[in-house]
N, C-alpha and C positions, 0 to 999 in steps of 0.2 A: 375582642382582643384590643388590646391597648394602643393607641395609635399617640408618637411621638412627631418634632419636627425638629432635625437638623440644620443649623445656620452656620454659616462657612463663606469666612473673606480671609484669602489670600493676599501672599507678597506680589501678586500680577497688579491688586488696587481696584479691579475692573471690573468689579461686582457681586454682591453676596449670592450666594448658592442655598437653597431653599429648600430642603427636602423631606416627604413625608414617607414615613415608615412604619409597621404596622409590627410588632411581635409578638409570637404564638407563646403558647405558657411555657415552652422552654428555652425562651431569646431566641429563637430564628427570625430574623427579619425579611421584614420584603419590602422594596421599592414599590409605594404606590403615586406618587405624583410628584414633580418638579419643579421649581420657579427660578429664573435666574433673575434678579432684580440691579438693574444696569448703577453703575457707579456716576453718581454726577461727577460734572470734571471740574467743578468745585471744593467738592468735599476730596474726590483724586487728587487732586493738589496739593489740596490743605494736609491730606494724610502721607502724603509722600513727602512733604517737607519737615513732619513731625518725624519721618521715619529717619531722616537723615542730618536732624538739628542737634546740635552742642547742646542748645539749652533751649528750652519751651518757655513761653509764661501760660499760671493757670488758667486765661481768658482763651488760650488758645487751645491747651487740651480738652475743658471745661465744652467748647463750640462744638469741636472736631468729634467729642464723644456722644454730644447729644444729636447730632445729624446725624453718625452712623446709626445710632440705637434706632432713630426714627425712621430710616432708611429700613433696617433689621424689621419693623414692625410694620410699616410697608410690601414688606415681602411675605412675612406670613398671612398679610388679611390676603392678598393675590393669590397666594398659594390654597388657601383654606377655598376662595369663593370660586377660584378656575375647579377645582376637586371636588366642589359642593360637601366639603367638610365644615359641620359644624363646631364651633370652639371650644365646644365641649365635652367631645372627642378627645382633645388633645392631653394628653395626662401628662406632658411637660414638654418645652422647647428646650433644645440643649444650643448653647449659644457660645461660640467661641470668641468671639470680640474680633478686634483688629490688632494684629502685633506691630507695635512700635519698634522694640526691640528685647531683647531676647538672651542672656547674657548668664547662663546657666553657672560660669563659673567666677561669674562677677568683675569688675574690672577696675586693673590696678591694688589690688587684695579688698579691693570692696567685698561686699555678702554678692552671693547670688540674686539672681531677678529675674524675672520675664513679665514683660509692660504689657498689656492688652485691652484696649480701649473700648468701654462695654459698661454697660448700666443694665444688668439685672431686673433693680427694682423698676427703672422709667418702661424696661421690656415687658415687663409679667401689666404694667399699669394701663398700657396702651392696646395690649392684643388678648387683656383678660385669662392668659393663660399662664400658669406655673411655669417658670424659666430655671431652669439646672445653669449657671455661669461659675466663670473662676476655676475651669477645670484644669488648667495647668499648673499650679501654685502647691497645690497642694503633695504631688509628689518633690517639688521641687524641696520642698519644707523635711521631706523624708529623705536627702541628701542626692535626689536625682535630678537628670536634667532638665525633666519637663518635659520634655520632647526625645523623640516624635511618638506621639502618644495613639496614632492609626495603628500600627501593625495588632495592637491585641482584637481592634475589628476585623485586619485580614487576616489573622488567625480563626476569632470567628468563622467568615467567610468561605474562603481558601483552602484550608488546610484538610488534606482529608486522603485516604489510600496509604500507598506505598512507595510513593514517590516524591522528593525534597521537591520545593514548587519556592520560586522567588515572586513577589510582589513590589513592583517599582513605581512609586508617585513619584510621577514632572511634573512639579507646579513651579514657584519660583525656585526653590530647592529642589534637591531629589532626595526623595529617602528612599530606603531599600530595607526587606523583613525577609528572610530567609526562614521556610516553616517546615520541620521535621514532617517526618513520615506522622499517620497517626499510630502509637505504642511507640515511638521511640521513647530514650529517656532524656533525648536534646533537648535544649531553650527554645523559642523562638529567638531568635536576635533579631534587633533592626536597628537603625541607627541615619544618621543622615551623610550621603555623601559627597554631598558643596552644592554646588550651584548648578542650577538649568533654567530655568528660563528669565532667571531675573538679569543676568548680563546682557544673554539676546535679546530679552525686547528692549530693555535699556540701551544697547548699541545702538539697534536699530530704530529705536529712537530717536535717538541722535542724530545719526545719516541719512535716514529716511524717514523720517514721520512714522504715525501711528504706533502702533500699541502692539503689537507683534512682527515675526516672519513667518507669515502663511504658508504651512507646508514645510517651513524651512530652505523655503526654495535660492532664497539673498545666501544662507550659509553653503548652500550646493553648488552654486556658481563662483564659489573662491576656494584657494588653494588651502590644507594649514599649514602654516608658519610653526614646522618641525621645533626652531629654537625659543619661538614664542611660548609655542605648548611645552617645552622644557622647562621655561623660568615658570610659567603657571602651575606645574604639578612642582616644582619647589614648595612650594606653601605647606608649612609644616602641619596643617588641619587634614590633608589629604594623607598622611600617612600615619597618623594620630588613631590609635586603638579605639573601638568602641568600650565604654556610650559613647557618644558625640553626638551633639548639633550645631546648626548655625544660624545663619540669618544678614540681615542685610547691613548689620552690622560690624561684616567682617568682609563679606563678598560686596564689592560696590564697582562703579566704574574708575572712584578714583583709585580701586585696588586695582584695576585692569590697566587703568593708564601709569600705574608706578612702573609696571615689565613692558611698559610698550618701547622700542624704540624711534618711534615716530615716523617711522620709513616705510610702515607699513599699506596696504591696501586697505579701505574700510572692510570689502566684503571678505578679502582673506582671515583678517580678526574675526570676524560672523564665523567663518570654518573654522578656525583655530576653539573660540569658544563652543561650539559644538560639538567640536571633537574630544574639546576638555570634559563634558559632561559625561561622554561617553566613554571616556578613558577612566573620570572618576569613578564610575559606579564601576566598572569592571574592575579597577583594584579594589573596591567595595566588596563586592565578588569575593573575587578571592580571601581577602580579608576574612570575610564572615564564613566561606567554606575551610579554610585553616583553623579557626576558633573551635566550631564547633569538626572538624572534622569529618567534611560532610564528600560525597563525590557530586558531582556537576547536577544542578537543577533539571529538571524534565522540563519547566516550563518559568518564564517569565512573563506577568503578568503588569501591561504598564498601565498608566493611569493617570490621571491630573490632565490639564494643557497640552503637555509635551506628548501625551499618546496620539496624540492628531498630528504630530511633525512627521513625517515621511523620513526627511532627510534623517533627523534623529534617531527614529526608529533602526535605520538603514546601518549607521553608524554604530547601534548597540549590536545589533546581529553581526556585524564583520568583528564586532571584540566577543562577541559569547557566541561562537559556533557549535558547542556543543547543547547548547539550549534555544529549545522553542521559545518567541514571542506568540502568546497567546493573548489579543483583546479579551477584559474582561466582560466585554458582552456575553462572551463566550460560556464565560461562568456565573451568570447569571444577574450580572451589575453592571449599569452602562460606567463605563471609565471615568467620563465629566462628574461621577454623584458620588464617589465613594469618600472624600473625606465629610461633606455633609448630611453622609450617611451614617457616617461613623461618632459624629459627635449627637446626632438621633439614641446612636446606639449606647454613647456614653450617659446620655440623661437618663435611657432605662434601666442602666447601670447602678448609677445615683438614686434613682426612687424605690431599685431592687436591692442595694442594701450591699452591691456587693463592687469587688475595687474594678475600677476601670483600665490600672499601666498592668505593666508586665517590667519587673526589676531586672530580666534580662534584657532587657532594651533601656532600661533608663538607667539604671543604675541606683534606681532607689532602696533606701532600705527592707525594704517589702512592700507587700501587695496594700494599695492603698486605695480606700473610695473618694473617686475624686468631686470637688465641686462642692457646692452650696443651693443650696432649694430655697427659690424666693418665689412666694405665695401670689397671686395677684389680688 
């Protein structure tokens, strides 16, 4: 059986995600081994300045893409030699790059876009293995948005019985996929519903150091700021139909410090932003159970980052009491691997001929295969 590998860097900056997966001759996959390959604080820099600049010069994108690629190729020989996989095993790396930015409906009446920084050919040259890249563009080009391009893996995964089941990645975003019974004649939907963890570790950045809130424990110990989480769910993206996505180009801190009134508590903003997460995805919720007419989920399944927050967790259960959070260990995927499980599962996708989005989630014109096969 054909054995793929998953590469996945997030808007957290703080490491690509390395995963190997194996699938039977009718696409089931299995998690067989994992790498997380640490983010220098270098190249962290360098790409979180790219994320957040007016304007680039090409000496700078040019640098910033060939250290991540080589970073990327790093991770696979680690991953191949902890696994004692040989390379030739590998029947394609599916590789999502790093997003810059991300601008589905273009800006200012510009065209559409989404920027991902990623070299293909330098990937397949360095790890000897065929690389499936560029797999967002290409629905994008079919008039969708590109994202969020996971839920047709937790469709895969997930879906299955007699009972609606929701699927919620915390990474710096949250997305949310709502998946019919199996024989309904529903869509999937999924869509993104604003921001999770890229404000709080960004806050907490700021006030305290480091790279995240452990546990969520800094946003526990402050109040929310009722009027603050008012002007925050103002924001006309939260109340915005699907498709939809976002990015860090619309959620930033200096969109947090426009609704601040500066009288605030550091650590109550930490609760306020957490409690915004979890108010978003529950009008998400609802949203997606009115669309398709659904009644309340038996279960939600988190994942990303934010599955390891407590407090966050905590917070989504007091907004959805009629649905279980179910870890999806439980189902069979540890929580940390599912999106660079899912772009493993996109490249078997792309060498199986067959489309990787789902046009109820993106809005594209139909069913398309996504990506480019570059040989080594």
């Amino acid at each position: 059986m054909p054995y793929f590998i998953g590469l996945m860097s997030g808007t957290s900056l703080d490491g690509i995600d390395a995963a190997l997966v194996e699938f039977d001759a009718a696409g089931s996959p299995r998690l067989l081994a994992t790498h997380d390959e640490p983010m220098p604080d270098a190249l962290r820099d360098a790409l979180w300045q790219l994320c957040h600049a007016e304007e680039a010069s090409f000496r700078e994108l040019a640098a910033a893409e060939d250290a991540f690629c080589r970073l990327q190729a790093r991770a696979v020989e680690t991953l191949l030699a902890a696994s004692g996989t040989p390379r030739t095993a590998i029947a394609a790396i599916g590789s999502h790059g790093q997003t810059i930015e991300h601008a589905p409906t273009g800006h200012h009446g510009g065209p559409a876009y989404t920027l991902q920084l990623d070299n293909p050919s330098l990937l397949a040259e360095l790890t000897g293995c065929p690389v499936v890249g560029d797999l967002r563009r290409r629905d994008l080009a079919a008039g969708g948005q590109a994202a969020p391009l996971a839920p047709a893996f937790h469709e895969a995964l997930f879906r299955g019985g007699d009972a609606w089941r929701l699927v919620l990645n915390l990474g710096g975003f949250a997305n949310l996929t709502l998946l019919p019974p199996v024989g309904s004649e529903a869509a999937v939907l999924g869509f993104d519903t604003g921001p999770a963890n890229v404000l709080l570790d960004a806050w907490h950045a700021r006030h305290r150091g480091g790279h995240f809130d452990a546990d969520g424990a800094w946003a526990a110990s402050g109040s929310v700021d009722s009027d603050l989480l008012e002007r925050l769910l103002a924001d006309p993206f939260f109340h915005q139909p699907p498709p939809r996505s976002t990015g860090r180009e619309h959620f930033h801190l200096d969109w947090l410090q426009g609704h601040l009134a500066d009288t605030e508590s550091p650590a109550d903003v930490q609760a306020t932003l957490a409690e915004l997460t979890a108010t978003s995805v529950a009008l998400g919720v609802e949203m997606a159970r009115e669309q398709l007419d659904a009644p309340p989920a038996e279960a939600l399944i988190p994942c990303g980052g934010g599955a390891h927050n407590r407090d966050l967790l905590a917070r989504l259960a007091r907004h959805l009491p009629e649905t279980s959070l179910v870890p999806s260990d439980d189902w069979g995927w540890p929580a940390d691997w599912l999106e660079a499980g899912a772009f493993a599962w996109l490249a078997w996708r792309r060498l199986a001929g067959q489309p990787g989005n789902l046009p109820s989630v993106t809005g594209a014109a139909g069913p398309r295969v996504l990506g480019g096969l570059y040989a080594p």
